[in-house]
MIZA-728932 format. One line per 5 residues: number of its first residue (from 1); their letters; for each residue x, y, z of C-alpha. Coordinates in nm, 2 decimals. Layout:
NUM = A = X Y Z; ...
//
This chain:
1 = XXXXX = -5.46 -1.64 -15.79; -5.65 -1.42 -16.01; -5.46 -1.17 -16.23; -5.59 -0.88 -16.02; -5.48 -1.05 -15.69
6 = XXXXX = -5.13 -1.09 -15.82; -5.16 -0.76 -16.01; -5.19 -0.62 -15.64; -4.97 -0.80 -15.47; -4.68 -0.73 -15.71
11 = XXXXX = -4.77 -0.37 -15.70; -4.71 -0.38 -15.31; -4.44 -0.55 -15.35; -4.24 -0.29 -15.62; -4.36 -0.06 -15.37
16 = XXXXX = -4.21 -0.17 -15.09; -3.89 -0.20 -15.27; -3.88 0.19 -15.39; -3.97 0.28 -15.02; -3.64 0.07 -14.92
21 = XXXXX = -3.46 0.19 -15.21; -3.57 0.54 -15.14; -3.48 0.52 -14.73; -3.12 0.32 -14.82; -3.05 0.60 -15.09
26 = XXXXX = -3.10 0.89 -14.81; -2.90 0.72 -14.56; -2.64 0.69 -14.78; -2.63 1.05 -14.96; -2.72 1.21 -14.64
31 = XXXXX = -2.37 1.06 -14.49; -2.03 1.25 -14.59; -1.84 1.05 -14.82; -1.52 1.06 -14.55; -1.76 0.91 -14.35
36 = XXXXX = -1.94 0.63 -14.57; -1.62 0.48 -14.70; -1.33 0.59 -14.44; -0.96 0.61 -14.56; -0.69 0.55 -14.34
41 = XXXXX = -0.48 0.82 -14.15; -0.29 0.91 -13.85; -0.19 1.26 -13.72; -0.24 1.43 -13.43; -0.31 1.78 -13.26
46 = XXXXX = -0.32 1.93 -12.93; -0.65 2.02 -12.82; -0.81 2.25 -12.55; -1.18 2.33 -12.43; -1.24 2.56 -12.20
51 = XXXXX = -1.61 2.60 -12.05; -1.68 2.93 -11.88; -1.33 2.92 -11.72; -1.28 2.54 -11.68; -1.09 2.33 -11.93
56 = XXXXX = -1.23 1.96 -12.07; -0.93 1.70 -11.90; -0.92 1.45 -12.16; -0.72 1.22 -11.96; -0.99 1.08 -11.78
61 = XXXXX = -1.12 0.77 -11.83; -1.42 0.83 -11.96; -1.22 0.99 -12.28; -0.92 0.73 -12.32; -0.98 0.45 -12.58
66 = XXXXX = -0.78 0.15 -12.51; -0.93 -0.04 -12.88; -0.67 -0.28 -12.99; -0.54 -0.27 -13.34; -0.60 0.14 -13.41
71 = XXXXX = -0.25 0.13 -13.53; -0.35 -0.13 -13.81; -0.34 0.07 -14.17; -0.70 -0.08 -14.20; -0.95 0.19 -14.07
76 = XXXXX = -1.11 0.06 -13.77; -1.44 0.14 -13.60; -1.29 0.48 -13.43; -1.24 0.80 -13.61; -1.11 0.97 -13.37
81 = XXXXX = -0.95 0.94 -13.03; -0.74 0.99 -12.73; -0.52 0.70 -12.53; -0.25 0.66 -12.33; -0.43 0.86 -12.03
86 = XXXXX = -0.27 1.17 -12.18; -0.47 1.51 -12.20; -0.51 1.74 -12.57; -0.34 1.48 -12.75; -0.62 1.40 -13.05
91 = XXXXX = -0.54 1.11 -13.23; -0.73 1.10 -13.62; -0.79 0.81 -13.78; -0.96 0.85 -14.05; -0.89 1.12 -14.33
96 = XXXXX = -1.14 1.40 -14.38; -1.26 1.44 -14.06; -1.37 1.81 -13.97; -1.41 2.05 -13.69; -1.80 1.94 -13.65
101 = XXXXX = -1.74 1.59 -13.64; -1.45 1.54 -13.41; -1.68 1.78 -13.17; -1.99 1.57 -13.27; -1.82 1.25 -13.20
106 = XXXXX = -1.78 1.34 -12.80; -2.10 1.49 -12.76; -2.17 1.84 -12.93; -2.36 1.85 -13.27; -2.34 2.20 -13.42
111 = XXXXX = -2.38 2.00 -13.76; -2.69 1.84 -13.74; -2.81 1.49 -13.80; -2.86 1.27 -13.54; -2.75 1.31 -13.26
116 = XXXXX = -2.62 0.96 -13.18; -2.39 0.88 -13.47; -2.20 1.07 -13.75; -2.37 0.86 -14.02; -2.34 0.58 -14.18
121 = XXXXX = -2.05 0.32 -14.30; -2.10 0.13 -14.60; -1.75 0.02 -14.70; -1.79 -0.36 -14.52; -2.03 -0.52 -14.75
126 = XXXXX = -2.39 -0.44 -14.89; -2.50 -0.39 -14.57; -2.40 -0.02 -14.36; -2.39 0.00 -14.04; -2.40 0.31 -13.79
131 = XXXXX = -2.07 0.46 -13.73; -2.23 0.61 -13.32; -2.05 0.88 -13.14; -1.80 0.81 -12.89; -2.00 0.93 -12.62
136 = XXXXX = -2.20 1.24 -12.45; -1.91 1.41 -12.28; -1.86 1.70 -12.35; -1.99 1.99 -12.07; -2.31 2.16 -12.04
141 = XXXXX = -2.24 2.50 -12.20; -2.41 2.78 -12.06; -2.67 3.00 -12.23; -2.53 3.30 -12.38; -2.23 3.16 -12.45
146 = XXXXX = -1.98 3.23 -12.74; -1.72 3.00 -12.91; -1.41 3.14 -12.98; -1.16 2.89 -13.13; -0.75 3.02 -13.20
151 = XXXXX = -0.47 2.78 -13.32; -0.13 2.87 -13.24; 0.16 2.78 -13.01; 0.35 2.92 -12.74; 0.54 3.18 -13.02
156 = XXXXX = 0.21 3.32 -13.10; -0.14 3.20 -13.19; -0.43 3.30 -13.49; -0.80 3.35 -13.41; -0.98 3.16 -13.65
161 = XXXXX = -1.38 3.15 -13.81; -1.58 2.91 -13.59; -1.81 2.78 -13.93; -1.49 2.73 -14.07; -1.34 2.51 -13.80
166 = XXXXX = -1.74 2.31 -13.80; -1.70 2.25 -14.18; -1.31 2.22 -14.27; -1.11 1.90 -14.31; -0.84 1.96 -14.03
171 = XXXXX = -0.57 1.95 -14.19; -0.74 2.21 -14.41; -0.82 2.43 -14.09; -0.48 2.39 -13.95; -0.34 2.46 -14.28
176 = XXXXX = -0.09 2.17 -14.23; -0.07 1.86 -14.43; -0.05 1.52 -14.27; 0.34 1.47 -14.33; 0.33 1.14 -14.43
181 = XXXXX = 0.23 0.99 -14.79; -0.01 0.73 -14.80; 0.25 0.47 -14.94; 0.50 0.61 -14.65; 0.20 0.55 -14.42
186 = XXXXX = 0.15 0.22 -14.46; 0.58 0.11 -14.51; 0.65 0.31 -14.16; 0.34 0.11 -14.01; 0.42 -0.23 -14.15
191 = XXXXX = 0.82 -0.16 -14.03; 0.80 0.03 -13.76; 0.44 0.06 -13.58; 0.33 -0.29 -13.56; 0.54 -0.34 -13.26
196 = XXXXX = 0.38 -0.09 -13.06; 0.03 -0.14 -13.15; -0.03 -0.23 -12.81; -0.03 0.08 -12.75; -0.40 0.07 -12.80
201 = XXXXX = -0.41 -0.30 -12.66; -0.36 -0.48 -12.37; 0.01 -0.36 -12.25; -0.02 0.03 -12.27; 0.32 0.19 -12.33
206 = XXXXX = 0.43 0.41 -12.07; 0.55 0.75 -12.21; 0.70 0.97 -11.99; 0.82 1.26 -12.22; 1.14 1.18 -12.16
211 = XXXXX = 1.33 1.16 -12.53; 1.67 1.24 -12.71; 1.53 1.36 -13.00; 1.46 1.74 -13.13; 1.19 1.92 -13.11
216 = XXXXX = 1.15 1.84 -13.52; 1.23 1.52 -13.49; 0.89 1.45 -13.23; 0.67 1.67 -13.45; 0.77 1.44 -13.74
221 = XXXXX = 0.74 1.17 -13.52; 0.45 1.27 -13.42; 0.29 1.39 -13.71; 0.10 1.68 -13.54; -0.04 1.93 -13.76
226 = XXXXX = -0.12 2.20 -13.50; -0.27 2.30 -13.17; -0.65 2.41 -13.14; -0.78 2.59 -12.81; -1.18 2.64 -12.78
231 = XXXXX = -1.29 2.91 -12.57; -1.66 2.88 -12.47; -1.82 3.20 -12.29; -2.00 3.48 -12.32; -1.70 3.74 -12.39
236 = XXXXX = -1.39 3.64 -12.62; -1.10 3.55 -12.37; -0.81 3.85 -12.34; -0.50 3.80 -12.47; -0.35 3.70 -12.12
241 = XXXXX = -0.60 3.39 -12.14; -0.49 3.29 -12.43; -0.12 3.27 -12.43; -0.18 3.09 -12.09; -0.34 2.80 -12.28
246 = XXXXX = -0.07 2.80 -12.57; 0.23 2.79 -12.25; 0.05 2.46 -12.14; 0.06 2.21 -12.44; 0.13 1.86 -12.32
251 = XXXXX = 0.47 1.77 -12.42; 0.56 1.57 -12.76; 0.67 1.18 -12.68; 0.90 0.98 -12.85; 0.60 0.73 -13.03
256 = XXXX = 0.46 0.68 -13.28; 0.11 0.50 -13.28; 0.08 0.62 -12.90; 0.17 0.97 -12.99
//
């Protein structure tokens, strides 16, 4: 081979690898860091979506994650979830997660991207892989329709800025801290969780709400941070709407991992 042959070939070739460098580079910067190298967490929050009237029942089947081991301290494969056939309970997995992404996961992107997937994992070797959303299943929202999102309970509830909601860590948003440590996180799951990881498994517990514990004692249990309800329509909901969503929050069960 000639010195201009090889000349040519090896400039291919370094070409090649800055167009694979270049592509690898974008995936990866283009991917929130929460995202590219997920931490362990687990809290919870009541959620509600109302579509022009008619609220999202996250109970069904199509919604409930049944993936064994999401009670390990190792972050899994899912971000986010609800089990146990029990509606508004969210279930967060991994620490970070915002507004968009949770909403993104089940189906609505308001944060761009792809569609199919919230990015990119790269914390399992040189190679990433896609981290692909749950599913498309959220409803169909009507044109000329509004978001209105409030947090709040059944004592009283705050409207809150939709962008903000889109771009904040949750915990952020709900302006309540996951109320375990990390190094409390992982003691309680190696003591105390373990046992009922099949929760998630094979043998789902069955909670029935039934508990002799307080009202503090669940929401430590618990560990919920808060309760969102999403009104989408063309007019903001009246106050009578409202406090009829934050009268009908699921009640807390004595669990842990199945929250």
């Amino acid at each position: 081979m000639n010195k201009k042959t090889l000349l040519y070939w090896l400039t291919g070739a370094v070409g090649l690898l800055l167009i694979a460098a270049g592509a690898y580079g974008f995936m990866y910067y283009s991917t929130s860091p929460h995202i590219r190298n997920p931490k362990y967490e687990h809290y919870h929050f009541r959620t509600q979506i109302i579509v022009d009237g008619n609220a999202v029942d996250f109970s069904k089947g199509e919604f409930q994650n049944e993936t064994p081991g999401a009670c390990s301290i190792d972050p899994g494969g899912t971000p986010v979830d609800f089990h146990d056939n029990i509606d508004q309970m969210t279930h967060i997995h991994w620490d970070g997660m915002t507004g968009g992404e949770f909403l993104k996961y089940f189906g609505w992107n308001f944060i761009g991207g792809s569609d199919d997937n919230l990015g990119r994992r790269y914390d399992e070797g040189i190679m990433s892989h896609s981290v692909d959303r749950y599913g498309d299943l959220l409803p169909d929202v009507p044109d000329g329709s509004n978001y209105y999102v409030y947090v709040g309970d059944e004592n009283g509830y705050e409207q809150k800025d939709w962008n903000s909601f889109l771009e904040s860590d949750l915990e952020e948003f709900f302006g309540t801290k996951s109320n375990l440590s990390k190094d409390e996180q992982v003691s309680l799951l190696e003591n105390v969780l373990f046992p009922k990881a099949q929760a998630h498994g094979e043998k789902v517990d069955e909670h029935n709400g039934d508990s002799d514990k307080s009202e503090e004692e669940l929401e430590r249990i618990n560990n919920l941070v808060g309760n969102l309800v999403i009104f989408v329509q063309k007019d903001g909901p009246s106050d009578e709407q409202i406090k009829a969503r934050f009268s009908e929050l699921v009640p807390l069960h004595d669990s842990i991992c199945g929250g």
